[in-house]
C-alpha angles and dihedrals in degrees: 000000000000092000097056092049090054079040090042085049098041093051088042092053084048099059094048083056094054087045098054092037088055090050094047089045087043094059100031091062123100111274120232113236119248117245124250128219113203131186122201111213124186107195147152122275121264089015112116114031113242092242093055078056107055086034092067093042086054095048099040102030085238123136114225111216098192125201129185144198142156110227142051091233095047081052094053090041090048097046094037095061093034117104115254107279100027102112124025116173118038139165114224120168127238115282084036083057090050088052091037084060100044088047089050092230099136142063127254104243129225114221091192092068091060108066088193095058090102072073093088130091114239101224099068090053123095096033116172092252096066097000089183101045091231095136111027140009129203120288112175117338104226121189128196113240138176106243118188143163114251104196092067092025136057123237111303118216103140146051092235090056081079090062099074129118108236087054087072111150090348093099115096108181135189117286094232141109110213094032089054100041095041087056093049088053100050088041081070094046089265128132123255100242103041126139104187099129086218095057090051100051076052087059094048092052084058096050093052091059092046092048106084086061092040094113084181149305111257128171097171104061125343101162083075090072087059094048102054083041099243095140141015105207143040164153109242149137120295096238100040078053097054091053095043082065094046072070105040114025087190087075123105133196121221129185105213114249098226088052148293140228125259117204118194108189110195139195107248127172108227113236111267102011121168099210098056097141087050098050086047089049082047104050087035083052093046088048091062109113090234094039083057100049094057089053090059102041085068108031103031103200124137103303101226091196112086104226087058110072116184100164130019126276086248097052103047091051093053085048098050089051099049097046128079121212118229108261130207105249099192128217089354092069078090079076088059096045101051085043094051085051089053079050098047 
């Protein structure tokens, strides 16, 4: 009896050993590293607030590698010349989504795979630049507006307001070719998509007339030009105008009374992007109602999504009908291009 319990003690200790040396050798051992999701995002500048980032990054285990620019065409440059996978989410805006089909440049997306999809109002889907939604789907609905102080300049309505005198050097406009042209069209009853050469000779007499009060052009953040009280008046777009007057409550905002530009920006996979589940987690994330709010609350452009309401129901119809979206002109965009760098 005596000898099984020293044999009973012995095989007990034993066994204690083999466990402990499996646990030393256990976490000793190489580790293996943890794998990584990224998600390659192109987007506009001053868009997505950092936080909402980071946020998503927390909540999916994905790494956001986030790119920015601050035109259409700087979008198409930067994706065009870029090797296949290197971008994967992007945010073109409505007549870039129409060449970006036609150049077959983007992914067909699947709405069943984005259970807040239902999000989304209804009357910014099935656009003309993508009717049946197969390739993009709304993002933030910007406008271009006249914005002016009205304690050093009298009411603003028109495009030819901007042409007085006293307004010399004091205008900043958009950075951006088909915004700006397409104003100056419409600033001469044309509309903002034409391509009569005549019509737009017509637009850049207009612009010469409008240059000795032109301060700058400026995409990125033009609101900064009204804060440090360079200028008094602009073009510019509807939200950087919003929080120019969270700084200045003498600002007002004016919609032109010939037109103004709509610019829808989309979510759009790119072709042959690596990273496809996490663009999917991303635009489902951005869909949320609070994600979306938060959105909105920094960079106060048109909420798209229908729980959200930025502006009454009212408002944004009358804006809607009197707007006109950017269009893809085709092979005469080359028209656009040789008059911007006449512009520029």
């Amino acid at each position: 009896m005596k000898n099984q319990k020293i044999k009973y003690s012995v095989l007990l200790v034993s066994i204690v050993v083999f466990t402990m040396l499996c646990l030393i050798i256990k976490n000793n051992a190489p580790k293996e590293k943890a794998k990584t999701a990224y998600l390659n995002v192109l987007n506009w500048t001053s868009y997505i607030p950092d936080d909402v980032i980071a946020d998503f990054e927390k909540e999916y285990n994905i790494k956001v590698n986030y790119g920015t620019y601050s035109s259409n065409e700087e979008l198409l440059a930067k994706v065009s010349s870029a090797a296949n996978g290197t971008y994967d989410l992007i945010f073109p805006s409505d007549y870039m989504i129409d060449l970006m089909i036609y150049r077959d440049m983007l992914e067909p997306l699947d709405s069943s795979r984005l259970s807040n999809f239902n999000n989304i109002n209804d009357v910014f889907l099935h656009q003309e630049y993508d009717k049946d939604n197969k390739y993009s789907l709304p993002f933030l609905l910007a406008t271009t507006v006249l914005l002016y102080d009205d304690e050093k300049v009298d009411h603003l309505s028109s495009y030819r307001d901007l042409l007085k005198p006293e307004l010399k050097n004091n205008v900043i406009l958009l950075d951006d070719q088909r915004i700006i042209i397409g104003a100056l069209l419409n600033a001469e009853g044309f509309n903002a998509n034409d391509t009569n050469d005549n019509h737009l000779e017509k637009a850049y007499e207009f612009y010469t007339e409008l240059k000795p009060n032109i301060k700058a052009f400026d995409s990125d953040s033009p609101k900064s030009f009204f804060i440090t009280g360079e200028v008094d008046v602009g073009l510019i777009w509807n939200a950087e105008a919003i929080l120019a007057q969270d700084e200045n409550p003498n600002l007002k905002i004016s919609y032109p009374a010939e037109g103004f530009t709509l610019s829808m920006d989309n979510y759009a996979i790119v072709k042959n992007a690596k990273n496809v589940d996490a663009a999917y987690d991303f635009i489902n994330f951005l869909l949320r109602d609070d994600i979306c709010k938060r959105i909105i609350d920094e960079y106060p452009y048109i909420s798209t999504n229908k729980n959200i309401k930025t502006v009454p129901d009212n408002e944004l119809n009358e804006i809607l009908s009197r707007g006109t979206y950017i269009e893809n002109v085709g092979g005469d965009i080359k028209k656009y291009d040789k008059l911007w760098a006449r512009i520029k």
